[in-house]
C-alpha positions as CSV (number, residue, x, y, z in Angstrom):
1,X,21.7,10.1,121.9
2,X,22.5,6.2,122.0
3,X,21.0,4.4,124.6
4,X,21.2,1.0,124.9
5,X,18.5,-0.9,128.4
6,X,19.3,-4.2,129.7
7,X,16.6,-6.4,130.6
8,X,13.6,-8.6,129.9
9,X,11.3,-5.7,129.0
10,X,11.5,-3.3,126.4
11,X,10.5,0.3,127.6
12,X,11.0,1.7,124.2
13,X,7.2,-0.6,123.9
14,X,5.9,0.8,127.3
15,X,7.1,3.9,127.3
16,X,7.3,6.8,125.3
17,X,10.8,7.8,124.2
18,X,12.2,11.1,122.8
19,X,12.5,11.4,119.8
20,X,16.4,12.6,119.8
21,X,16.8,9.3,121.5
22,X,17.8,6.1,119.7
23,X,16.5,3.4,121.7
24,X,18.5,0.3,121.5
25,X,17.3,-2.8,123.7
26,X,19.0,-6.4,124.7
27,X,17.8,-8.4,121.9
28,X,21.4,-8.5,120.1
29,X,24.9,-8.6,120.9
30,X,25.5,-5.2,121.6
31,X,29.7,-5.3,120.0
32,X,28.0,-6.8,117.0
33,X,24.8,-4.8,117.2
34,X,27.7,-1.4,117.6
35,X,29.8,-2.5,114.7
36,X,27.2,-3.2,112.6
37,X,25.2,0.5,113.4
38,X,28.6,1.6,113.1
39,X,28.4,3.2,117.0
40,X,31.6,3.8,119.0
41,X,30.1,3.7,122.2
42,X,26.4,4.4,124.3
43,X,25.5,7.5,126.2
44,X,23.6,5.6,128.5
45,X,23.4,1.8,129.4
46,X,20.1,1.0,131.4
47,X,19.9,-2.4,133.2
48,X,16.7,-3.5,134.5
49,X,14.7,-6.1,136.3
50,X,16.7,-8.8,138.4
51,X,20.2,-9.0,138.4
52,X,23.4,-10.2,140.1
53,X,25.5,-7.0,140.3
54,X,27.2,-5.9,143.2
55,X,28.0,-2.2,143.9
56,X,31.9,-2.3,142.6
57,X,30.4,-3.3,138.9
């Protein structure tokens, strides 16, 4: 499984992730990072620490 966490930490560093998951954090853009990885889309999106969303996005 794709997954693909927004924010200014890394988990994938503090965390330990399963193995059947492909951790992919913020530090790219993601359509370029996708096309180049050649993925169609993410399983997951995380987004963490501070942000400006409201519940409709």
């Amino acid at each position: 499984m794709d997954v693909l966490q927004i924010g200014p930490d890394n988990w994938a560093e503090k965390y330990e992730i399963p193995d059947d998951v492909v951790w992919h954090f913020n530090d790219f853009s993601a359509k370029k990072y996708q096309k180049e990885k050649n993925i169609s889309k993410f399983a997951v999106v995380i987004i963490t620490g501070e942000n400006n969303l409201q519940d409709q996005d």
